[in-house]
C-alpha positions in Angstrom: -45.2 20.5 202.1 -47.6 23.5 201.4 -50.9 23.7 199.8 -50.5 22.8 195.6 -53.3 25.6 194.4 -54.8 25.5 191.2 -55.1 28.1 188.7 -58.3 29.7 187.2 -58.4 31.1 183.8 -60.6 33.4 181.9 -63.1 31.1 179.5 -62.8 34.1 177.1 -58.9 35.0 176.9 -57.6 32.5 179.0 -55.8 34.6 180.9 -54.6 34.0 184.6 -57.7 35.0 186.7 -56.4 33.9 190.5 -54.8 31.4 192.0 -56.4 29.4 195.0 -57.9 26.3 196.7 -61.7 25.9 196.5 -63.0 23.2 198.3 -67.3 23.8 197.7 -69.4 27.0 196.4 -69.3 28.6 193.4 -67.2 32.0 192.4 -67.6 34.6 189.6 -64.6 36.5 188.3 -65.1 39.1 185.8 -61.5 39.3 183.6 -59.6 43.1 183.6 -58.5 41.8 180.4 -61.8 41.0 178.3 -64.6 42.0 180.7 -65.9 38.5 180.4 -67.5 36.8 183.6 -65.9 33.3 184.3 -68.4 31.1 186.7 -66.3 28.9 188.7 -68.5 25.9 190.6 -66.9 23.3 192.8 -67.8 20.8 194.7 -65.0 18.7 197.2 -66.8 17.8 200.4 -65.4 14.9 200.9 -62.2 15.6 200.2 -62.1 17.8 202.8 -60.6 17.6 206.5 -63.1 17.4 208.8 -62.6 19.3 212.2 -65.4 17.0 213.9 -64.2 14.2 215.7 -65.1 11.4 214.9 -65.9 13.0 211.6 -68.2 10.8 209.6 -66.4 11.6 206.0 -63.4 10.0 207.2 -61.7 6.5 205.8 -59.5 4.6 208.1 -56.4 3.8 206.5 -55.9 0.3 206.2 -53.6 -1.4 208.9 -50.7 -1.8 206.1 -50.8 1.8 205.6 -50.9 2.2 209.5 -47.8 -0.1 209.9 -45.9 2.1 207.2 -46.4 5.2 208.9 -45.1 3.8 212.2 -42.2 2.6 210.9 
């Protein structure tokens, strides 16, 4: 299963600007199309992976879920 990326569209033409996963910061695309600047801010912290174990963002599945995945 690979990575479902969102698209990003010009706030003037609405035309396709990129394609991509953005998980915090903010991005400013100018269009080819329109010349119109598109701001782009997001913010997912917490639904990030965190590479720190133990990572202090993370929810332990429940022990149902656990159960399911052993199975």
């Amino acid at each position: 299963m690979g990575i479902v990326y969102k698209e990003y569209r010009c706030s003037g033409c609405k035309k396709l600007l990129f394609r991509g996963w953005l998980a915090e910061g903010e991005v400013e695309v100018k269009c080819k199309s329109c010349h119109a600047f598109t701001t782009i801010k997001q913010s997912q912290f917490n639904a990030m992976l965190c590479a720190i174990l133990p990572c202090p963002h993370r929810v332990a599945p429940a022990k149902k879920q656990l159960a399911m995945a052993t199975k």
